[in-house]
N, C-alpha and C positions, 0 to 999 in steps of 0.2 A: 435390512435394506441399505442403512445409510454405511454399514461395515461395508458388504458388498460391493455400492459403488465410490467407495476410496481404495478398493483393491484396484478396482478398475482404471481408477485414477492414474495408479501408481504405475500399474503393466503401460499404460501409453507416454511417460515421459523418464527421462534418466533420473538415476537417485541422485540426491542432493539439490534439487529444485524444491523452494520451499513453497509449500501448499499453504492458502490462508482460507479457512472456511468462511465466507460469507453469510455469517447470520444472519441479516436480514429477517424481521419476521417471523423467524424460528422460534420453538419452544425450548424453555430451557432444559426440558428433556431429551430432545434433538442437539443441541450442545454438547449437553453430557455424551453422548452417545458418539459425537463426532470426537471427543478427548480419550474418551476410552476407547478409540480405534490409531489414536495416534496421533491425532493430528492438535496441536497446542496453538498452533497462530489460529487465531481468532480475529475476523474482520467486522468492524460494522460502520452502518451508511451515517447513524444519526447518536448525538451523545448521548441525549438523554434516555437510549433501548439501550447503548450499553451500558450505564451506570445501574439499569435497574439488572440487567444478568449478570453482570461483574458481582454484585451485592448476592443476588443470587446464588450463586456459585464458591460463595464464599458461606453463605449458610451452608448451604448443602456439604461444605467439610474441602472442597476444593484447595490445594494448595496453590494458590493465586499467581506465586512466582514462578509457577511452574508452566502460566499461558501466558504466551504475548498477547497485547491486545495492537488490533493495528485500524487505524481511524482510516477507508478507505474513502468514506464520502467529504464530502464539502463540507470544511470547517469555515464556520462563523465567527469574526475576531469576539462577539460576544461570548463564544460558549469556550473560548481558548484556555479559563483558570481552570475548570473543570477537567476538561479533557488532559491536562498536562499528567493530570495526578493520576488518571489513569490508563492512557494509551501507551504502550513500547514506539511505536510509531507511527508516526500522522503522513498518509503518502499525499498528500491533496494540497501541499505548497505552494500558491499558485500565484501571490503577490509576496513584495519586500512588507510590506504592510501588516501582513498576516503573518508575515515570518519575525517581527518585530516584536510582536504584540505573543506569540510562543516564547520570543526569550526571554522579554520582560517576566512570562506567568511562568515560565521554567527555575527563572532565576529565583524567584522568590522561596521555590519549595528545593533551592540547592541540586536542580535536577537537570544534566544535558540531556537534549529532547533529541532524539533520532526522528529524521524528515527526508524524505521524496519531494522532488519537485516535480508537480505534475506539469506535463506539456502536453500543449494540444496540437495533434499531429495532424488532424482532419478538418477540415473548412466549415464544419456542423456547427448553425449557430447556437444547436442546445449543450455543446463541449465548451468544460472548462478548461481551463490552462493557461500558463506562456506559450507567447508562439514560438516555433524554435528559436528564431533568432534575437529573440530576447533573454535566453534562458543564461547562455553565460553573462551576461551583463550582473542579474541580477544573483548569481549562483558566486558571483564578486562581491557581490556586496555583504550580499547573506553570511559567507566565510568570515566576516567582521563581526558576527553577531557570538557571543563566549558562551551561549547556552545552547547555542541548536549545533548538530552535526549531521548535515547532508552524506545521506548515505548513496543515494541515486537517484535515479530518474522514475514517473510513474506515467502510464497514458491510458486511455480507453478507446480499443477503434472502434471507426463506426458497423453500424450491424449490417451486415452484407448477407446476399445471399448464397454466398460461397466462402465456407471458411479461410483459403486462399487468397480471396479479395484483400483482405485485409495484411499481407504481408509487407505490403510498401510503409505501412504507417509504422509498423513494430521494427522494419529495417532502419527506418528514419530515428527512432531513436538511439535504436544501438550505435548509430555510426553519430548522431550527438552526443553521445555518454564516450564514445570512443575519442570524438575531438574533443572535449572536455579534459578528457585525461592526457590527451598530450600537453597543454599548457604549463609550462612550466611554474607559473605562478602561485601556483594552487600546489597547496601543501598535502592533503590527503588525496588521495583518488578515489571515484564514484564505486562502487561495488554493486549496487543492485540494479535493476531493470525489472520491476514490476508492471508486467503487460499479460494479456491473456486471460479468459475468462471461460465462462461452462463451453462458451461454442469455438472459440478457436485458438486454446490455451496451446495446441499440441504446434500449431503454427509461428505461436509467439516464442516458444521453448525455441524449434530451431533456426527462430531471427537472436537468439541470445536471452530473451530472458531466462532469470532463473527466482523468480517469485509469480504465482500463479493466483489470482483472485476468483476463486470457485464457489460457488453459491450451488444455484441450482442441478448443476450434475453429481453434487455429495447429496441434496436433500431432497 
């Protein structure tokens, strides 16, 4: 089943979008099952479920370096030492604060931490994020920080009842991650746009994302 629907995955968007499976919840036989079909990015909401399947997975004979792990939910500056050691990237960036409190835990284990900043593109008081027009201010500061490197931007639209609805929010980013990249100031430029989920990941693809956070339509 879960082979089946990441064939399916793959027939509705271009190759080279990267798929990141949403564990959540899942068994680590359901894991397994999503690595053995191909898919290595690996998402999850809470640190302490991934520490226990990462360990997991590592019993089981798994060669570790071979899955990214990516922190898709809301990090907590207390759970930030843990998470460093084992997330490839934290998209959930949402304060200088939190992004402070990453380089300090980075720094300590000699590690540059790859980071999204999430922004909140919809007026939902249950969404997190910057609001857009915070994002460069603080995507200025952050560049000062010698252990983290902002890869791009991250967002969640709201749940509509037309996959379509949601195309202005995922636009709103791309064209933030776009004026971003023009400033001269800023030494590297953003590359990712992580947007898009089970229900309108195919929408998000072509407003420009090319990182995909799927849960429920692989499991």
């Amino acid at each position: 089943m879960i082979r089946e629907n990441i064939s399916r995955i793959r027939e509705r968007i271009p190759a080279g979008i990267t798929i990141v499976a949403v564990s959540k919840s899942r068994t680590i036989e359901q894991i397994a099952e999503v690595i053995q079909a191909g898919i290595t990015d690996i998402g999850e909401n809470r640190l302490q479920e991934a520490l226990i399947k990462y360990n997991q997975l590592r019993a089981m004979g798994y060669e570790l370096r071979a899955i990214k792990w990516h922190m898709v939910g809301h990090l907590q500056r207390n759970k930030v030492r843990d998470a460093v050691k084992i997330f490839d990237l934290v998209h959930s960036v949402d304060s200088i604060h939190l992004a402070q409190e990453i380089d300090k835990q980075a720094a300590r284990i000699n590690k540059i931490q790859d980071v999204l900043i999430e922004v909140k593109t919809s007026p939902e008081a249950t969404k997190l994020g910057l609001k857009p027009d915070e994002v460069i201010g603080v995507i200025k500061e952050i560049t000062q920080l010698k252990n983290l490197n902002i890869k791009g931007l991250m967002t969640i639209a709201p749940v509509v009842g037309n996959p379509q609805e949601t195309r202005p929010y995922f636009r709103m980013l791309r064209e933030l991650k776009e004026k971003i990249n023009r400033l001269p100031e800023l030494n590297s430029k953003l590359s990712v746009l992580s947007m898009g989920m089970s229900d309108d990941f195919e929408v998000a693809v072509e407003e420009g994302s090319n990182m995909v956070r799927i849960g429920r339509a692989i499991f």
